[in-house]
C-alpha positions as CSV (number, residue, x, y, z in Angstrom):
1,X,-2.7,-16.7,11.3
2,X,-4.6,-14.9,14.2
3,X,-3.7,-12.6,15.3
4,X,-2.0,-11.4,12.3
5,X,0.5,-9.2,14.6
6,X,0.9,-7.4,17.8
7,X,1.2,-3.5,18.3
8,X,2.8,-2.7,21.7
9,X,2.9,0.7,22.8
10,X,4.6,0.1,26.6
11,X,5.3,-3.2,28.6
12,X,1.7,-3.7,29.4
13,X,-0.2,-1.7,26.5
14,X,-0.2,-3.5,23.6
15,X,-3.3,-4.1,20.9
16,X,-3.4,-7.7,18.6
17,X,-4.9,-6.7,14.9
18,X,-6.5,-9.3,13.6
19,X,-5.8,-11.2,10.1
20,X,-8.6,-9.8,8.2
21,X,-10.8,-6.4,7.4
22,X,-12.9,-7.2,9.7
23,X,-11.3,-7.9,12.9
24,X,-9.4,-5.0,12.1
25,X,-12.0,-2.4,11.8
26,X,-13.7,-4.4,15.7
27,X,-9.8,-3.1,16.8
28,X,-10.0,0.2,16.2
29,X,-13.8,0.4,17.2
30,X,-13.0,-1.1,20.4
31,X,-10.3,1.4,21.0
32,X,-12.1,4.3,20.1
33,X,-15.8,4.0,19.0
34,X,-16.2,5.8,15.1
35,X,-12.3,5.2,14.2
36,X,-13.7,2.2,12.5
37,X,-15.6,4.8,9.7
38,X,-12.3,6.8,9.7
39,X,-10.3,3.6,8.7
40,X,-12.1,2.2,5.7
41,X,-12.4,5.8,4.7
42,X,-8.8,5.9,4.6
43,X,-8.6,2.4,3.4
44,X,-10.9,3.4,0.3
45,X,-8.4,6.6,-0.6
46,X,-5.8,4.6,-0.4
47,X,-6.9,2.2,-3.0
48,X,-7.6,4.9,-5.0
49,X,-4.5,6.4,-4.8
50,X,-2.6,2.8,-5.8
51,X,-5.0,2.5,-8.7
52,X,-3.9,6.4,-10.5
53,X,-0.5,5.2,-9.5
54,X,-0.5,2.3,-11.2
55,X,-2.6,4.0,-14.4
56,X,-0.2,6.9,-15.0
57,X,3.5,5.5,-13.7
58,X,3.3,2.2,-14.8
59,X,1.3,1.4,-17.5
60,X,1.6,5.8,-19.2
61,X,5.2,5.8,-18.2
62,X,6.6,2.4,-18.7
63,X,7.8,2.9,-15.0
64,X,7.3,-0.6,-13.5
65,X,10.8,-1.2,-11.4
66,X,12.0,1.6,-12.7
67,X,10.9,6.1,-12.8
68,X,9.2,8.3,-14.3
69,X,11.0,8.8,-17.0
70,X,11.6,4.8,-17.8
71,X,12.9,1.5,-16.6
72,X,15.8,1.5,-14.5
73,X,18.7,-0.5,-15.9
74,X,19.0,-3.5,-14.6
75,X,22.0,-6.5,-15.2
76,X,19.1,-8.3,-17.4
77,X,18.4,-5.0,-19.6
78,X,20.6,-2.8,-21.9
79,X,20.1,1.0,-22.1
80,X,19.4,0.2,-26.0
81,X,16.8,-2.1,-24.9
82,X,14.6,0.1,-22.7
83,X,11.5,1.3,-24.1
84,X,11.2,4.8,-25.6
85,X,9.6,7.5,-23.5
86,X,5.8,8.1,-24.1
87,X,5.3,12.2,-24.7
């Protein structure tokens, strides 16, 4: 689906981003030459981020749909059931 939404910022100022990367990163560029560089920059640290996320919460700490400190209950789990903290 292109575009894949519409950002408006007043009645008549409005910018269409595109359904891929690409497209995307043309956007920015063609609102402001070198945001493009900025973007997949930000992309990339983002990516990184999600990827120690996912290492230490969920797979150190058990913490998928749940904290830090363990999976939330939920009606399908018992408190007895949930898997012992990792120290």
């Amino acid at each position: 689906m292109d575009p894949a939404y519409q950002v408006y910022f007043d009645k008549k100022d409005s910018v269409l981003i595109g359904d891929s990367l690409e497209k995307i990163y043309k956007a920015f560029q063609s609102i402001e030459p070198g945001s493009s560089i900025k973007l997949k920059k930000f992309i990339k640290n983002a990516e990184n981020n999600y990827n120690i996320a996912i290492k230490d919460f969920v797979k150190d700490y058990n913490s998928y749909k749940g904290n830090a400190y363990g999976l939330a209950n939920t009606l399908f789990q018992k408190a007895f059931l949930k898997p012992k903290l990792k120290i």
